[in-house]
ZADO-1210 file (C-alpha; in nm, 4 decimals, padded with zeros to 6 digits):
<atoms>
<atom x="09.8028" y="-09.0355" z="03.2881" code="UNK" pos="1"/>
<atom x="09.6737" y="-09.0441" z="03.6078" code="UNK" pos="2"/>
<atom x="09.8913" y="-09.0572" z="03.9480" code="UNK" pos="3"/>
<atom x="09.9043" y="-09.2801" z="04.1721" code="UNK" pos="4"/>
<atom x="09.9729" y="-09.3611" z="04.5342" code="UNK" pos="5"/>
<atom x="10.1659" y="-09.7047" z="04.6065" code="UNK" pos="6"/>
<atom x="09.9591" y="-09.8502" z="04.8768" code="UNK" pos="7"/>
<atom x="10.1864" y="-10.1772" z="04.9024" code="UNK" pos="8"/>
<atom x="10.4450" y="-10.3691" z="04.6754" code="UNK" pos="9"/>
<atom x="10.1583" y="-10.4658" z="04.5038" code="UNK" pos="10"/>
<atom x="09.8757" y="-10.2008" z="04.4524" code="UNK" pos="11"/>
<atom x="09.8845" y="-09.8641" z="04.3480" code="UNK" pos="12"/>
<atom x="09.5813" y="-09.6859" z="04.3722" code="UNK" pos="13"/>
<atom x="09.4563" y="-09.3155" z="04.1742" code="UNK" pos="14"/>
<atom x="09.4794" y="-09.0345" z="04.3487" code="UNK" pos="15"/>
<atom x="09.1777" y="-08.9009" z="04.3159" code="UNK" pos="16"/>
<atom x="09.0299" y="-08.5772" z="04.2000" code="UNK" pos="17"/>
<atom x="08.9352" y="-08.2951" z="04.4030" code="UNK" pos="18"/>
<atom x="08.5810" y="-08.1931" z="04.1844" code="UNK" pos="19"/>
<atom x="08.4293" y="-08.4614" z="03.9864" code="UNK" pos="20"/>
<atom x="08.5047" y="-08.6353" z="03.6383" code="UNK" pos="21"/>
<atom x="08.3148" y="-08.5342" z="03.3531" code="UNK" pos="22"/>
<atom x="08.0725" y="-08.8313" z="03.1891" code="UNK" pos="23"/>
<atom x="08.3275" y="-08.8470" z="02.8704" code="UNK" pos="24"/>
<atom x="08.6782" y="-08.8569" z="03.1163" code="UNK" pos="25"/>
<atom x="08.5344" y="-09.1095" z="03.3705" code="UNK" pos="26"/>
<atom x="08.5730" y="-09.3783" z="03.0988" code="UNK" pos="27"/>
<atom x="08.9285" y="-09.3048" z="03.0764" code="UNK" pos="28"/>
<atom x="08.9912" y="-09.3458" z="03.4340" code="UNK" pos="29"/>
<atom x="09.1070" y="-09.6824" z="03.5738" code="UNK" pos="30"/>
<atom x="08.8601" y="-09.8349" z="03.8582" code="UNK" pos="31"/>
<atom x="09.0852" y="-09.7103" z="04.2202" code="UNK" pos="32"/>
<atom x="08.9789" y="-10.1073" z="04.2637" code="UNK" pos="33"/>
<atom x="09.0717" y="-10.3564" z="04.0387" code="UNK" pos="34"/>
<atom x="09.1788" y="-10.0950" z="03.7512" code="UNK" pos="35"/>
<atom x="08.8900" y="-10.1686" z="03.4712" code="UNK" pos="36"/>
<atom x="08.7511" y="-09.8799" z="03.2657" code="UNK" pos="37"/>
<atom x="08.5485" y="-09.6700" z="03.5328" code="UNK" pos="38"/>
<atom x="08.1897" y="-09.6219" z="03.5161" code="UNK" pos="39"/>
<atom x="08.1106" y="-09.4523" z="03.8359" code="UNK" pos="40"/>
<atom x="08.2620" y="-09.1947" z="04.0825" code="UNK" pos="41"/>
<atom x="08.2441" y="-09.2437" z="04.4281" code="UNK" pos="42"/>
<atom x="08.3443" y="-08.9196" z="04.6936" code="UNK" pos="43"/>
<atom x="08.5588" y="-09.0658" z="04.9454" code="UNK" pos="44"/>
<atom x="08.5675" y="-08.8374" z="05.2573" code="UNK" pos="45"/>
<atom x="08.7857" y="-08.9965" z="05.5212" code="UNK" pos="46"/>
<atom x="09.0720" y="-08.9332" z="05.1741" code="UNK" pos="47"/>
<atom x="09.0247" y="-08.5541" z="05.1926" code="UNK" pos="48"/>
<atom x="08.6586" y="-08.5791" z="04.9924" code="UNK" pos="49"/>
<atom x="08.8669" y="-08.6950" z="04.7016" code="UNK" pos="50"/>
<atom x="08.6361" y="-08.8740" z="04.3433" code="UNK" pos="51"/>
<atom x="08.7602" y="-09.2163" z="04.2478" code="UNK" pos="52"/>
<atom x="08.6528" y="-09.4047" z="03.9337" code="UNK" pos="53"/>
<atom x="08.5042" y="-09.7765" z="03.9793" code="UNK" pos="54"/>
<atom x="08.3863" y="-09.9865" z="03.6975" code="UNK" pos="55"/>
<atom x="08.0464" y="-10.1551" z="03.6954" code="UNK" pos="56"/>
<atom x="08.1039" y="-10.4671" z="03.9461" code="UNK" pos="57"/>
<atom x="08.2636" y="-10.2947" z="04.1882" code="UNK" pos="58"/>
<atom x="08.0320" y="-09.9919" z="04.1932" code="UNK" pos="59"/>
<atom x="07.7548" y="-10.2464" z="04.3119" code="UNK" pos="60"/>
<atom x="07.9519" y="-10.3733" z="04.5070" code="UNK" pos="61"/>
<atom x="07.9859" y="-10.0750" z="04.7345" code="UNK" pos="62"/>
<atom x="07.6742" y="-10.0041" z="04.6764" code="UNK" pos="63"/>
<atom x="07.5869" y="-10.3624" z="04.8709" code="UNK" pos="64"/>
<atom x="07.8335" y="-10.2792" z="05.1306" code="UNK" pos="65"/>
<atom x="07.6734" y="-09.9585" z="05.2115" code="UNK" pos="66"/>
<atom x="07.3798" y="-10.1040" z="05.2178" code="UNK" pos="67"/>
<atom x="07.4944" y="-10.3306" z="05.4620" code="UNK" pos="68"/>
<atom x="07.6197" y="-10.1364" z="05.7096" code="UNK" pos="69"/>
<atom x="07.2798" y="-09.9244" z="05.6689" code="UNK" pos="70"/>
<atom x="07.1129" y="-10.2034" z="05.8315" code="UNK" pos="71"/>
<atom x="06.9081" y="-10.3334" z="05.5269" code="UNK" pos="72"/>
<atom x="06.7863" y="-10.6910" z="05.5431" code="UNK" pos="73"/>
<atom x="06.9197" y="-10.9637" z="05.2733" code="UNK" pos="74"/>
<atom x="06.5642" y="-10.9491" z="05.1208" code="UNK" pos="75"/>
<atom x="06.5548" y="-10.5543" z="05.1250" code="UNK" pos="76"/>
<atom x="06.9311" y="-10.5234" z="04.9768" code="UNK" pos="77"/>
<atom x="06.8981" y="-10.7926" z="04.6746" code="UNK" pos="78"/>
<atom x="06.5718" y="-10.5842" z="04.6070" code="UNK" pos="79"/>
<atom x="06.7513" y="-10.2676" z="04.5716" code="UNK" pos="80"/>
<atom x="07.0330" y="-10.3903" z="04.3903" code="UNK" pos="81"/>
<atom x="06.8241" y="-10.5690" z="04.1386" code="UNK" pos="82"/>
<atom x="06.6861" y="-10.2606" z="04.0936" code="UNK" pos="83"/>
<atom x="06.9709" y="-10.0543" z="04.0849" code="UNK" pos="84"/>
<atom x="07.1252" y="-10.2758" z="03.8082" code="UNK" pos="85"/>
<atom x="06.8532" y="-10.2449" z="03.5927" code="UNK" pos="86"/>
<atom x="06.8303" y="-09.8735" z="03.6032" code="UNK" pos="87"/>
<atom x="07.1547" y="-09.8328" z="03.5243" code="UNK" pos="88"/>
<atom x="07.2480" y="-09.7168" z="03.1819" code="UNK" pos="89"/>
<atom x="07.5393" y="-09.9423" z="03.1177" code="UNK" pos="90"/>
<atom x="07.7270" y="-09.8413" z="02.7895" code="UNK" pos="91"/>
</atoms>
């Protein structure tokens, strides 16, 4: 089972890994989000380069806000994504 940090009364979030999930033990991590089956890893630096597990929705969803804050335009970022969801190889 995994550990977990309480972040308030109400959330508890993974603690992360310190090298990445294999493809076959990423499914049995929770999402550090909303805590559906994960998907995805993401490398979080500013938490000690740690890998947490998010699920489908909420990896686009970083994804978006990433692109965001690169600057991309509305039209360039619902390009991308549309993209991005349709190359992904969703089990």
């Amino acid at each position: 089972m995994e550990r977990t940090v309480t972040v308030s009364k109400k959330k508890k979030i993974p603690r992360g890994k310190t090298f990445p999930y294999s493809q076959d033990s990423i499914r049995r991590v929770p999402c550090s989000r909303c805590g559906k089956p994960s998907f995805r890893q993401w490398n979080i630096c500013s938490l000690d380069g740690k890998f947490f597990g998010v699920c489908k929705g909420c990896d686009v969803l970083f994804n978006e806000v990433v692109l965001k804050f690169m600057r991309f335009t509305e039209p360039q970022r619902s390009k991308i994504l549309e993209a991005y969801r349709e190359n992904q190889k969703y089990p």
